[in-house]
Every structure is written in C-alpha cells, then in structure tokens.
C-alpha positions as CSV (number, residue, x, y, z in Angstrom):
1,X,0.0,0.0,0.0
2,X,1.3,3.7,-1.0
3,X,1.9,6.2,1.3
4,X,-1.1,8.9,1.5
5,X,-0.9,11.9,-0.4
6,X,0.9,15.5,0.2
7,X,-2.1,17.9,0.1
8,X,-0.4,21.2,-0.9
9,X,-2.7,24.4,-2.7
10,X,-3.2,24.9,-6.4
11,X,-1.1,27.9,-6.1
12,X,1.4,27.7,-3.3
13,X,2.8,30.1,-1.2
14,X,6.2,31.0,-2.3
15,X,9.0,29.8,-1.4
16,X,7.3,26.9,0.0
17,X,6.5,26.8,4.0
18,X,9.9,24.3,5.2
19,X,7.2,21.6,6.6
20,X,5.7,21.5,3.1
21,X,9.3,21.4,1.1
22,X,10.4,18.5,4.1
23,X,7.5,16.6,3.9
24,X,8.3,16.5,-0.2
25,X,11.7,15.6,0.2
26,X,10.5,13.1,2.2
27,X,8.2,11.7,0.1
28,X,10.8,11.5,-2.9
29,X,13.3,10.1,-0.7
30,X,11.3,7.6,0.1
31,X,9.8,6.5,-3.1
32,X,13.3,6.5,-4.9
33,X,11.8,9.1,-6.9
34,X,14.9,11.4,-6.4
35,X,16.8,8.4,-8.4
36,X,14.2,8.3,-11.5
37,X,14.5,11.9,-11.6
38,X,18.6,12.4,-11.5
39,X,18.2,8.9,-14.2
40,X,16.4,10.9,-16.0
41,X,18.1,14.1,-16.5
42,X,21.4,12.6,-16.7
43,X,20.3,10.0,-19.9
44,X,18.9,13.3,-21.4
45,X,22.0,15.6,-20.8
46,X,24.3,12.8,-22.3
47,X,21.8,12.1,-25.2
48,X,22.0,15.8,-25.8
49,X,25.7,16.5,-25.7
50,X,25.1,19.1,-22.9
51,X,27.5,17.3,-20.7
52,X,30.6,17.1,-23.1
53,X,29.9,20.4,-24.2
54,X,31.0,21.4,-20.6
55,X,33.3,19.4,-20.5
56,X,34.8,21.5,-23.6
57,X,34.2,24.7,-22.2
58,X,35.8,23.6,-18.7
59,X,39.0,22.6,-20.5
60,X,39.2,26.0,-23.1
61,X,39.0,28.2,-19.8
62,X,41.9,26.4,-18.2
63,X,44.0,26.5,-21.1
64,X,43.3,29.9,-21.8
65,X,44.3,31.0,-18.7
66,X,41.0,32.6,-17.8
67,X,40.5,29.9,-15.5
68,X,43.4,28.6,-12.9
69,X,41.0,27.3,-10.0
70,X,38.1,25.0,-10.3
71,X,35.7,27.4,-7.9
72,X,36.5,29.8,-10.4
73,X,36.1,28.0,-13.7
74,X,32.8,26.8,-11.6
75,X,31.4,29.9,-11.4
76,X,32.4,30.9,-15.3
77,X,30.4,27.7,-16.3
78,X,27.8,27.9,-13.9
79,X,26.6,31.6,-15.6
80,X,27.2,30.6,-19.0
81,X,24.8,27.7,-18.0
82,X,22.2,29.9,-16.4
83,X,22.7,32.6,-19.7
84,X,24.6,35.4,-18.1
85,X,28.2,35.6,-19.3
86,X,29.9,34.1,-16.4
87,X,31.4,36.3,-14.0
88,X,31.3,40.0,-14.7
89,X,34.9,40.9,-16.2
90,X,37.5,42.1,-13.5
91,X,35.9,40.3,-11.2
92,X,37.4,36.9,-9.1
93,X,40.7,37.1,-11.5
94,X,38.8,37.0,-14.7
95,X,40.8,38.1,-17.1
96,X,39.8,41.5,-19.7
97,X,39.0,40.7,-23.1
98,X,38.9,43.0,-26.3
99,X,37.0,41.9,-29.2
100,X,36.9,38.3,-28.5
101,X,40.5,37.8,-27.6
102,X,42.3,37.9,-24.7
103,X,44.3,41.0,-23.9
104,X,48.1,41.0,-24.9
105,X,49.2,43.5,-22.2
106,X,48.8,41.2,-19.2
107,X,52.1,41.7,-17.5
108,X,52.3,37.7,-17.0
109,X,56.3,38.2,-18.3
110,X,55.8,35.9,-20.8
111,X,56.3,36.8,-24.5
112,X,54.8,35.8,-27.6
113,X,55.8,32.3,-29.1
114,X,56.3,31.0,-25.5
115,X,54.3,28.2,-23.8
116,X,52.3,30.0,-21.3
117,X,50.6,27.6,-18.2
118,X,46.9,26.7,-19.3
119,X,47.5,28.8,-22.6
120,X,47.6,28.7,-26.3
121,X,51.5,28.5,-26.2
122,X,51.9,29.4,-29.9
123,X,51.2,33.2,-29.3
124,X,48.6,33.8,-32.2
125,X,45.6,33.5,-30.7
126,X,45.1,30.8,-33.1
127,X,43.8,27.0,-32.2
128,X,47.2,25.0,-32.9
129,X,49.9,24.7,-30.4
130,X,51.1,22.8,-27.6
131,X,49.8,23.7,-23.8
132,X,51.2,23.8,-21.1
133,X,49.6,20.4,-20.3
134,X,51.4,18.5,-23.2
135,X,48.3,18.2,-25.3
136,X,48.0,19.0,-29.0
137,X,45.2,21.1,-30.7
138,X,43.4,22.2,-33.3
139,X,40.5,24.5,-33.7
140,X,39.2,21.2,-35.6
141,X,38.4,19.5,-32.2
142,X,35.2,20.8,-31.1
143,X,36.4,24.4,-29.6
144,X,39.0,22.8,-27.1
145,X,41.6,24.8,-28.9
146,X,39.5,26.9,-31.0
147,X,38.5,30.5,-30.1
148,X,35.3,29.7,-30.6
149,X,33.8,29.6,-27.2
150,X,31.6,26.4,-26.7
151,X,27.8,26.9,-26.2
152,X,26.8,25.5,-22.5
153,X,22.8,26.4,-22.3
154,X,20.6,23.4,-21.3
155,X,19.1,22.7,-24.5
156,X,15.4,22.7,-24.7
157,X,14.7,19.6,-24.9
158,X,16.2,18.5,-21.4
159,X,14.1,21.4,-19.9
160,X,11.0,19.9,-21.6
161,X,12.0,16.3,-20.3
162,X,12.9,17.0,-16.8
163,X,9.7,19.5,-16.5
164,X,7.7,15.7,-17.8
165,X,9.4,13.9,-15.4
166,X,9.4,16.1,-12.4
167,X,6.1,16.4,-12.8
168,X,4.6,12.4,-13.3
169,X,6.9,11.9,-10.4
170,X,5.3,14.6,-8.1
171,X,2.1,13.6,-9.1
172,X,2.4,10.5,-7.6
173,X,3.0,11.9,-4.4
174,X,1.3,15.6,-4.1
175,X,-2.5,15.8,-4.3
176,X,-3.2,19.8,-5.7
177,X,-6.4,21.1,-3.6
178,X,-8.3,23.4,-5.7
179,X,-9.2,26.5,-3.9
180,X,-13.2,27.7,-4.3
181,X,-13.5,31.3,-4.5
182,X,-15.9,32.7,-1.5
C-alpha cells in the first residue's frame, strides 16, 4: 500500500513553508523518486551532448588561462549555463577581453611564441599549439583549442523532459487542492 498523499494548494505560497518542502523531500526520498529523476536528467543531458559540451568549455578556460582554480572556472560555467556571461569581467581574477580575444598586455612576463601555463602556447591566438599540459590542438576539435567559445545552455529539450518527469513523479505523491473562490 502507497503512502497517503501530500495535500499542498493549487497555487502555493512561495518559497514553499519548510514543513511542506520537508514533507516532499520526504516523500521523494522515500519513493526513490529522487533516483528516477537524476536517471532521467542525466540520460537526457548525455543524449544531448550538454555534458561534453561542458566538459569543452571547462578545458578551453583552463587552457586559456582565464580559468586557474576550479571554484572559479565553476562559477564561469555555472553563468554561462544559467545565460549570463559568467562572472562580470575584472571580477574573481577573470581576465579582460577586447574583441573576442584575450588581452596582450597582461604583464604575465611571458612573450609571444612561449608556452604559457593553461595557454595557447603558440602566441597567435590561433587553435594550434602545444599547452602547457602536453596536449595537442586544433581548432578542428570541437572548440577545445579553438577560439570559438563552446555553447553550454541546457538545451530545450532536457528542460522539456525534466519539467515531464518532475512532474509524473510529483504527481504520484502531491495531491493539488483546488481553492473555491468565496
């Protein structure tokens, strides 16, 4: 026999009263529902790409150099994902950019041609070189040594899916109470 039903309004108070949001977790905990849904989204980020896209974008901020921590390249990510450029620019040791490319005058001491740490070591701003990590690239590879900054918005159609799944798995444990007007 199934556990009874969360009663919770048609149109909830927001953010939901703690009690409420506990006695959901609950309920999803429970059920193994938090499972279906993390299944769920994961199979659809994979089937989508999404997740080597940021894998991508992870690896051309460290070897530009715009990135040297992983809070940092984090937080870069974590904008881009949510459609704000990242971190504003100055800010948390991001560096400036001009027109798409990363600024020449950056004091690092290290001149054109050279291999700089986590950076295009061949100077022209260009996609071939060696890093600093030993690896080989070409702008051919999918933007990991391209300029081209790799797109890392949730497509669509995970939002779609995990909005359909979220919501057949609620639905087995939330009962809506439709409010009559007085």
């Amino acid at each position: 026999m199934s556990a009874p039903k969360i009663s919770i309004p048609q149109t909830p108070p927001s953010p939901l009263p703690p009690a409420l949001r506990n006695s959901i977790n609950s309920a999803l905990l429970t059920t193994g529902s938090i499972h279906t849904i993390h299944n769920a989204l994961l199979h659809q980020c994979q089937a989508s790409g999404w997740l080597e896209a940021v894998r991508k974008r992870a690896l051309q901020l460290f070897r530009s150099g715009e990135c040297t921590s992983f809070a940092e390249c984090m937080g870069v990510v974590m904008g881009e994902v949510k459609g704000s450029e990242g971190r504003r620019r100055g800010e948390a040791g991001v560096k400036e950019e001009k027109g798409g490319k990363e600024d020449d005058d950056d004091d690092s001491g290290v001149g054109k041609g050279a291999v700089k740490v986590n950076g295009n070591g061949n100077g022209d701003g260009g996609g071939g070189g060696l890093h600093a990590n030993g690896v080989n690239s070409t702008a051919a590879e999918g933007g990991e040594g391209s300029d081209e900054k790799v797109n890392v918005r949730l497509p669509g159609t995970v939002v779609v899916e995990g909005v359909k799944i979220v919501r057949e798995v609620l639905q087995e444990i939330v009962d809506i109470v439709v409010e009559e007007e007085a």
